[in-house]
C-alpha positions as a printed NumPy array, in Angstrom:
array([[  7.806,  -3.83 , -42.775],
       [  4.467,  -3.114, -41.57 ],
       [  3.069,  -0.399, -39.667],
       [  0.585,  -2.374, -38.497],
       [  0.663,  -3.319, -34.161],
       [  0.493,  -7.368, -33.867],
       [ -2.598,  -8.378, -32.296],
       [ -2.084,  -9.04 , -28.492],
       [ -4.68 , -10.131, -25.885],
       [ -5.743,  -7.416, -24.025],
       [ -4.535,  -6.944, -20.63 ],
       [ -7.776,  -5.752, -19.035],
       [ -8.745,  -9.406, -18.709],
       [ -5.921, -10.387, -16.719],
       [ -6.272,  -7.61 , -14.336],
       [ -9.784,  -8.616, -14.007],
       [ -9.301, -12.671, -13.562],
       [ -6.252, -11.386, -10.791],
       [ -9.227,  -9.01 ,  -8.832],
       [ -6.235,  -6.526,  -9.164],
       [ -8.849,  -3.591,  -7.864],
       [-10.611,  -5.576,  -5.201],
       [ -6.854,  -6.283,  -3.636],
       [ -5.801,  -2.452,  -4.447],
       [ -8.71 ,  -1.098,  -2.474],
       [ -7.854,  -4.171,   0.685],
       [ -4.388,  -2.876,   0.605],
       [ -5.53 ,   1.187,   0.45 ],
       [ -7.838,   0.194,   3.075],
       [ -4.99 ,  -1.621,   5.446],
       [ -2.418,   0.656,   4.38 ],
       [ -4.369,   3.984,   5.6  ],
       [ -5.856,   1.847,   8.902],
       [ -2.381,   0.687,  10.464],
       [ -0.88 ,   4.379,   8.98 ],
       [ -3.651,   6.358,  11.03 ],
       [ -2.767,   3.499,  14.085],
       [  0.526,   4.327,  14.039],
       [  0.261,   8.176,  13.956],
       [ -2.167,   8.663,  16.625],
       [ -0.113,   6.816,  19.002],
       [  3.183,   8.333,  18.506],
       [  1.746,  11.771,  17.829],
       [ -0.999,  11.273,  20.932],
       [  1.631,   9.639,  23.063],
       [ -0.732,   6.605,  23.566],
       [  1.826,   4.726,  25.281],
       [  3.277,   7.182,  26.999],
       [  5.649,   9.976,  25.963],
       [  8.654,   9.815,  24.164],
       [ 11.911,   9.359,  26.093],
       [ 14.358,  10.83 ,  23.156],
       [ 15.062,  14.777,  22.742],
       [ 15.05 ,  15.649,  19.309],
       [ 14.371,  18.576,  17.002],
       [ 12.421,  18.355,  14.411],
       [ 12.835,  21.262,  11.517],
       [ 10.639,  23.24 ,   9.916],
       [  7.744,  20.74 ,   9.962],
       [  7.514,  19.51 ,  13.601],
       [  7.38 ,  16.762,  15.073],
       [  3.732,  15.894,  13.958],
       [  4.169,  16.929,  10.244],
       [  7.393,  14.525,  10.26 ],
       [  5.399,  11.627,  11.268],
       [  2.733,  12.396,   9.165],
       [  4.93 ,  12.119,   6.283],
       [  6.589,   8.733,   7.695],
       [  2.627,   7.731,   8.398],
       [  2.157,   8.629,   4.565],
       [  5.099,   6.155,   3.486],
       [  4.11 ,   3.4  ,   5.661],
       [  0.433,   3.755,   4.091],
       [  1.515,   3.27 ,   0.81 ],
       [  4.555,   1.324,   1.364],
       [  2.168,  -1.575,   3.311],
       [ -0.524,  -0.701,   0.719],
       [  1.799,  -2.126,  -2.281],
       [  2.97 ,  -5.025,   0.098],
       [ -0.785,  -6.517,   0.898],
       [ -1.826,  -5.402,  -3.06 ],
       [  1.232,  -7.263,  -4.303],
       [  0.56 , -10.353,  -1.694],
       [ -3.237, -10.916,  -2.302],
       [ -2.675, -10.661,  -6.568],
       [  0.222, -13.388,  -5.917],
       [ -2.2  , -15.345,  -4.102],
       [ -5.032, -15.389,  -6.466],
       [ -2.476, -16.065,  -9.208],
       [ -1.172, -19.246,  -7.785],
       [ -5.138, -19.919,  -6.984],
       [ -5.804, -19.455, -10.468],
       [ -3.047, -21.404, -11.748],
       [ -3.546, -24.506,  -9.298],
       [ -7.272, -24.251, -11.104],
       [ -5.866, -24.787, -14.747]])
């Protein structure tokens, strides 16, 4: 056997023809925009205050939706990242 690695295309080139960081930085961008959105107006009470009673440990209630705000920012980040490279696949492979 050899020790030698087979010879493989290299992967930056894909990445590059999908505009994998041009969609990564949309879907940071969209991910962090509807995040904030969604933070200010339940922790500013934008649309008025919140009927439920609830205790929130050791964080508060602001620290607890800043950590939901944090998994909806990258959770919706991945989603619009994911869609946009699936898009400019299927672009790319209409074009062949």
């Amino acid at each position: 056997m050899s020790d030698e690695v087979p010879n493989r295309p290299p992967s930056a080139g894909l990445i590059d023809t999908l505009r994998v960081p041009r969609n990564a930085a949309i879907g940071a961008s969209v991910g962090v925009a509807l995040a904030l959105a969604a933070y200010f107006a339940r922790v500013l009470e934008l649309f008025g205050p919140f009927a439920g009673t609830r205790e929130y440990p050791v964080l508060g209630p602001e620290g607890w939706f800043l950590l939901l705000a944090f998994v909806l920012a990258t959770s919706t980040a991945l989603l619009v990242t994911s869609a946009l490279t699936v898009i400019e696949a299927i672009r790319r492979a209409r074009e062949l």
